[in-house]
C-alpha atoms as one frame of an Amber mdcrd trajectory, in Angstrom:
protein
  -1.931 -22.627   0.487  -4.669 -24.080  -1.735  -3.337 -27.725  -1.266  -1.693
 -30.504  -0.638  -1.191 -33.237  -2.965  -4.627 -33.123  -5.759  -7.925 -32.228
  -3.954 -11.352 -32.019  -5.207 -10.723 -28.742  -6.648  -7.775 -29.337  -8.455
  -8.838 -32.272 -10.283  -9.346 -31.914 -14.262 -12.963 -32.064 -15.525 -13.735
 -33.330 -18.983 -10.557 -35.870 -19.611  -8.680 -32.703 -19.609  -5.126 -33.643
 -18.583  -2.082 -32.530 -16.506   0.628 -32.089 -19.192   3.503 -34.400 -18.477
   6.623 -32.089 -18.446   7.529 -30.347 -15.630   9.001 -26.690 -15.573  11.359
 -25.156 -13.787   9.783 -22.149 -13.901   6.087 -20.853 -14.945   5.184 -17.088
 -15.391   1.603 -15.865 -15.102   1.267 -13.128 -17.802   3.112 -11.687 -21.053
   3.738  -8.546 -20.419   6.978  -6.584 -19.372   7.418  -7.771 -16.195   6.497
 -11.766 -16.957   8.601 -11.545 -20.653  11.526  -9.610 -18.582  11.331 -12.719
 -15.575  11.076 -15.050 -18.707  14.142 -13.871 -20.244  16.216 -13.949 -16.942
  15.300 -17.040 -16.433  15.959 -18.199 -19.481  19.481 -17.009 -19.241  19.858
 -18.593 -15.656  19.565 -21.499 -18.044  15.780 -22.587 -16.327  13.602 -24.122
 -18.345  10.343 -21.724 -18.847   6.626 -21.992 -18.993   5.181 -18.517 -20.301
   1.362 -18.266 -20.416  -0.189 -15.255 -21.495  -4.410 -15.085 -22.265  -4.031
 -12.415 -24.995  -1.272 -10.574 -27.209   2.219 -10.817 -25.382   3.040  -7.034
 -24.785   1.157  -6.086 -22.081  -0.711  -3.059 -21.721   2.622  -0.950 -23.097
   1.463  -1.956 -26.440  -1.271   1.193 -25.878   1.055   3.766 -25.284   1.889
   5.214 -28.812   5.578   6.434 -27.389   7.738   5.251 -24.311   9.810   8.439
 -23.640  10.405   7.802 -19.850  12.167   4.612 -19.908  16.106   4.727 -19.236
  17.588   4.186 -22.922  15.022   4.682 -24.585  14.758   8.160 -25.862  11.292
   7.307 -27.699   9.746   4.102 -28.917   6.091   2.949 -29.929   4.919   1.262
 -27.417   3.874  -2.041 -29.827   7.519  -1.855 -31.254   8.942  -1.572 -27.719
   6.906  -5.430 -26.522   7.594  -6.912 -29.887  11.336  -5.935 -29.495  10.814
  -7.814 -25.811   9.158 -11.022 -27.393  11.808 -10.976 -29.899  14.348 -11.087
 -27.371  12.528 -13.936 -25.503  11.566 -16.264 -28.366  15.229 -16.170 -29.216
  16.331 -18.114 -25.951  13.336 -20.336 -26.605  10.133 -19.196 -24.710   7.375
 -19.454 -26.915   4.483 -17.956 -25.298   1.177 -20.326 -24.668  -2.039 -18.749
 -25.184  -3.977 -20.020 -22.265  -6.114 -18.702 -19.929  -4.910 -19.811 -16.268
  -7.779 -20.070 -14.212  -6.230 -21.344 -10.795  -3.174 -22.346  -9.026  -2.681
 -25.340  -6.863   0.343 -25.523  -4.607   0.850 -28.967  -4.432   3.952 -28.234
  -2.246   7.021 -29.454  -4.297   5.068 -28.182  -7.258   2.490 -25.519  -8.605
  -0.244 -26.685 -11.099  -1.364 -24.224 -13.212  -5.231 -24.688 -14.167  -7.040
 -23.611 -17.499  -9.334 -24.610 -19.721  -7.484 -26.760 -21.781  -5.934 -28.692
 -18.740  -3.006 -28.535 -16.298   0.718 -27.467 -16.142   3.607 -27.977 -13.300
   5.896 -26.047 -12.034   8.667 -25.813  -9.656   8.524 -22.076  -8.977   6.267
 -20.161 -10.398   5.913 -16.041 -11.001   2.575 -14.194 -11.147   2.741 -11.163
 -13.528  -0.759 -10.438 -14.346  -0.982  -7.021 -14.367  -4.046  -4.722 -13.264
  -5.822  -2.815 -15.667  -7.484   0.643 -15.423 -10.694   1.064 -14.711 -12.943
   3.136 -17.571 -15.408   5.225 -17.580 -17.473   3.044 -20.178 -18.359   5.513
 -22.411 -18.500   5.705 -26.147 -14.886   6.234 -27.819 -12.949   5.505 -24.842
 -11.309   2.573 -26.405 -10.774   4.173 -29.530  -9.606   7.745 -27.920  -7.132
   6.063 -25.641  -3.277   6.563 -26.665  -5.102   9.894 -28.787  -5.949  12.617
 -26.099  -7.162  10.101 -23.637  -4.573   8.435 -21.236  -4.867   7.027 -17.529
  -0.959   7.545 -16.784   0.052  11.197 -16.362   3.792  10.095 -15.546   3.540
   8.226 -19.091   1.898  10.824 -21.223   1.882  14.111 -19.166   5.063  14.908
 -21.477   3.114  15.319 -24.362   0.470  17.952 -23.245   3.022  20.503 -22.158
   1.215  24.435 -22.262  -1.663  22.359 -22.946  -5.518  22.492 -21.652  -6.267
  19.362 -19.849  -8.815  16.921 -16.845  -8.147  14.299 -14.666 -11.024  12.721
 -14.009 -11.294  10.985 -10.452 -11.311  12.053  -6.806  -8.530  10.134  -4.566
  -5.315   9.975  -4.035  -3.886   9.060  -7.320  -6.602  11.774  -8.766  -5.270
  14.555  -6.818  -1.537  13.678  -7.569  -1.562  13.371 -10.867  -3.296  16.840
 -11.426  -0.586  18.202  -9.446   1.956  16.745 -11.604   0.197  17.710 -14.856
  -0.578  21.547 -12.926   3.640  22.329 -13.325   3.609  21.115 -17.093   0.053
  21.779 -18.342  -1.116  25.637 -19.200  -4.702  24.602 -17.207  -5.986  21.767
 -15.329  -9.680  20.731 -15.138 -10.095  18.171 -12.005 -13.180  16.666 -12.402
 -15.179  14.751  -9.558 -18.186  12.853  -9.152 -18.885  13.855  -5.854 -19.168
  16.934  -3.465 -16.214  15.381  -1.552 -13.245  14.098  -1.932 -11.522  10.512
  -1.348  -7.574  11.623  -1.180  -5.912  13.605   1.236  -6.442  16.594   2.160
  -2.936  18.604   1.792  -2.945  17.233  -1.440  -6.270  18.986  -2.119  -5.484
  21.914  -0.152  -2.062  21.842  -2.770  -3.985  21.785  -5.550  -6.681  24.786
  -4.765  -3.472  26.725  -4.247  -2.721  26.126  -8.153  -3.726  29.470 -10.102
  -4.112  26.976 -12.837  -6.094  24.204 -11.765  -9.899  24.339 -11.700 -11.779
  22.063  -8.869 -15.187  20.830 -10.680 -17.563  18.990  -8.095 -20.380  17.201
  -7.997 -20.082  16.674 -11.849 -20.097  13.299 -14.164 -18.223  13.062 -17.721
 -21.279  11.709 -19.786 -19.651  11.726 -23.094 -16.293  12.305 -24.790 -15.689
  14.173 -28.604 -15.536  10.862 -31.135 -13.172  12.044 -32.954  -9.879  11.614
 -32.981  -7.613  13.298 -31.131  -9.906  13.793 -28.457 -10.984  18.262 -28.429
 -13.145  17.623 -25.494 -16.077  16.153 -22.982 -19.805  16.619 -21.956 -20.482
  17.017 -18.298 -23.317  17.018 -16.326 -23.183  18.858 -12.997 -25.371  19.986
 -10.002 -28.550  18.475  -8.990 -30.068  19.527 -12.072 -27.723  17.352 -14.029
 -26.797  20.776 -15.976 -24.930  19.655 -19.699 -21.980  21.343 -20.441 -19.123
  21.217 -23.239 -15.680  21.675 -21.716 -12.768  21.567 -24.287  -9.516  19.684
 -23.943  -6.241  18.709 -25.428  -6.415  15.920 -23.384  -7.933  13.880 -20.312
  -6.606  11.661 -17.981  -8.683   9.048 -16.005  -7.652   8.136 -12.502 -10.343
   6.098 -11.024  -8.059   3.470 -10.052  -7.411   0.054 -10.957  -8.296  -3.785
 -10.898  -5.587  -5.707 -10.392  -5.394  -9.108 -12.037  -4.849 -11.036  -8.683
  -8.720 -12.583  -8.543  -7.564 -16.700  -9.389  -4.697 -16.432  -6.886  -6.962
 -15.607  -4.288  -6.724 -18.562  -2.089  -3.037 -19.338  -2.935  -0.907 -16.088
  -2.045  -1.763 -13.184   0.400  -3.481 -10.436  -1.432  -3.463  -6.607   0.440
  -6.616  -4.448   0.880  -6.689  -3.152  -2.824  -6.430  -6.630  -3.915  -2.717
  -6.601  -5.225  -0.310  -9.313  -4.132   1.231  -8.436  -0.834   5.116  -9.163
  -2.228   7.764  -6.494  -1.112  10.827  -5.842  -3.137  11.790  -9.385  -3.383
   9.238 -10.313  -5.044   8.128 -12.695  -2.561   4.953 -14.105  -1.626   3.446
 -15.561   0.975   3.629 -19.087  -0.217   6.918 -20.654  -0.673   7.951 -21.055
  -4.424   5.480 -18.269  -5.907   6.677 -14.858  -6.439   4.893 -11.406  -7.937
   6.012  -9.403 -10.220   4.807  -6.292 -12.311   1.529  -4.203 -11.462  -0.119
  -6.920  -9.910   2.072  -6.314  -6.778   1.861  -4.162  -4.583   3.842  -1.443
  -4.660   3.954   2.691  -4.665   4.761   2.867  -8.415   3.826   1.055 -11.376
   5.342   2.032 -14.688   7.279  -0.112 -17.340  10.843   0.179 -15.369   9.365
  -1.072 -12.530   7.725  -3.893 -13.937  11.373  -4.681 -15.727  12.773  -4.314
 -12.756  10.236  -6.720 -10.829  10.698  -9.502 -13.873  14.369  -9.733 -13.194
  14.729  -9.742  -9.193  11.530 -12.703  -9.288  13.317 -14.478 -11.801  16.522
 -14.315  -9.684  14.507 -15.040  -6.635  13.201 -17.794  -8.272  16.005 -19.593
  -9.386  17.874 -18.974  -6.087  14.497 -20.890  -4.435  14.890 -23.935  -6.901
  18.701 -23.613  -5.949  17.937 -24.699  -2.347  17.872 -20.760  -1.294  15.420
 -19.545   1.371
């Protein structure tokens, strides 16, 4: 619990103000988890606070087809959000482009804190996502959604009797070259170092591949500009040897960095920095629940997000209801 009551900390510099409206419910992030806890809320008939820092949507709005999503046989990912906002705005939520840089738990309430000032709550839900980490190289941005991809549940699909990497060396590394090794023609794993972070059967799996090839010790330095991505530069051994490998496509899996950094000293985060919530949705401080990728959680795609927006909403309302 950050506090009781204002403290020091939660007070608002530069006549900034606490807006004077109250919420029933506020939602940390526009994405499909906080737009699919907005719209059950919504229909609980709760009155909602929806903030979201950039473009509602959510990282979805990368993928250039959801194919894996129950319904949907395929659907841009930009057209899949805006259908979601759509479908949101029409109950009422309008989302606020702000930036919230702390919450307070001020016991019967939860002040959200950005740069513009302050904003209660009764309950509130934190859907901030994670995002992926890069490789920082030139192009990545550009490539992504065109060859490039950090998902190979999302996008393995589409590379079927194809040539393609995964770039990365633990767990999530070694699984999702095995997934991609019983779709994909051949399967580059590529890794930094000599050794290897994930687990060993999965490894010992993966050697056992006819088509999967185990690089080592080797470092993507530069990926083909143009678009669809044909293929990488690597650098391996101690003599930093350059190489051109080609590909249909490569898939990083260095992990991710989970949105969870202002929350810090108001809910329970777990080693990896996620929000320790279990199915529920619940936190560790009364009133707050997580939803979506920031919590953790064995699998994060877009119907599990969906599915986490719904139960915190539900959770949510049954905590303003008087239900523990």
């Amino acid at each position: 619990m950050c506090c009781a009551g204002i403290c020091p900390l939660c007070k608002i510099p530069g006549g900034r103000k606490v807006a004077d409206r109250i919420y029933d419910i506020g939602i940390v992030g526009g994405g499909p988890a906080g737009l699919t806890a907005a719209l059950y809320a919504r229909r609980a008939g709760r009155s909602v606070f929806l903030a979201e820092e950039a473009l509602p949507g959510g990282q979805i709005t990368a993928s250039p087809a959801v194919e894996n999503y129950p319904g949907v046989r395929s659907m841009d990912g930009i057209a899949y959000a805006a259908c979601l906002r759509e479908q949101v705005r029409a109950l009422g939520v309008e989302p606020t482009a702000v930036r919230v840089e702390r919450v307070c738990d001020e016991g019967k309430h939860k002040l959200l804190l950005s740069a513009d000032g302050g904003q209660r709550c009764r309950a509130l839900i934190l859907a901030t996502g994670s995002r992926y980490r890069r490789l920082s190289l030139p192009g990545e941005e550009e490539l992504t959604g065109h060859g490039l991809s950090y998902c190979a549940t999302c996008d393995g699909a589409f590379f079927r009797d194809r040539r393609v990497a995964v770039c990365g060396g633990g767990n999530s590394a070694l699984t999702e070259a095995l997934f991609l090794s019983d779709l994909c023609a051949e399967v580059f794993l590529i890794h930094r170092r000599d050794r290897f972070r994930g687990e060993t059967y999965l490894l010992e799996r993966l050697r056992a591949r006819a088509n999967v090839r185990i690089l080592t010790d080797c470092r993507i330095v530069a990926l083909d500009a143009a678009r669809p991505l044909s293929g990488v530069t690597l650098e391996q051994g101690e003599d930093r040897t350059r190489s051109h490998l080609a590909l249909d496509g490569l898939f990083i899996a260095i992990g991710r960095i989970p949105g969870t950094e202002a929350f810090r000293t108001l809910v329970q985060l777990d080693d990896g920095g996620y929000i320790a919530a279990g199915e529920d949705c619940r936190t560790s401080c009364a009133g707050v629940f997580a939803a979506g990728d920031c919590r953790s959680k064995p699998l994060r795609q877009l119907v599990t997000a969906t599915g986490d927006g719904a139960v915190a909403a539900t959770a949510a309302c049954a905590y303003l209801d008087g239900v523990r």
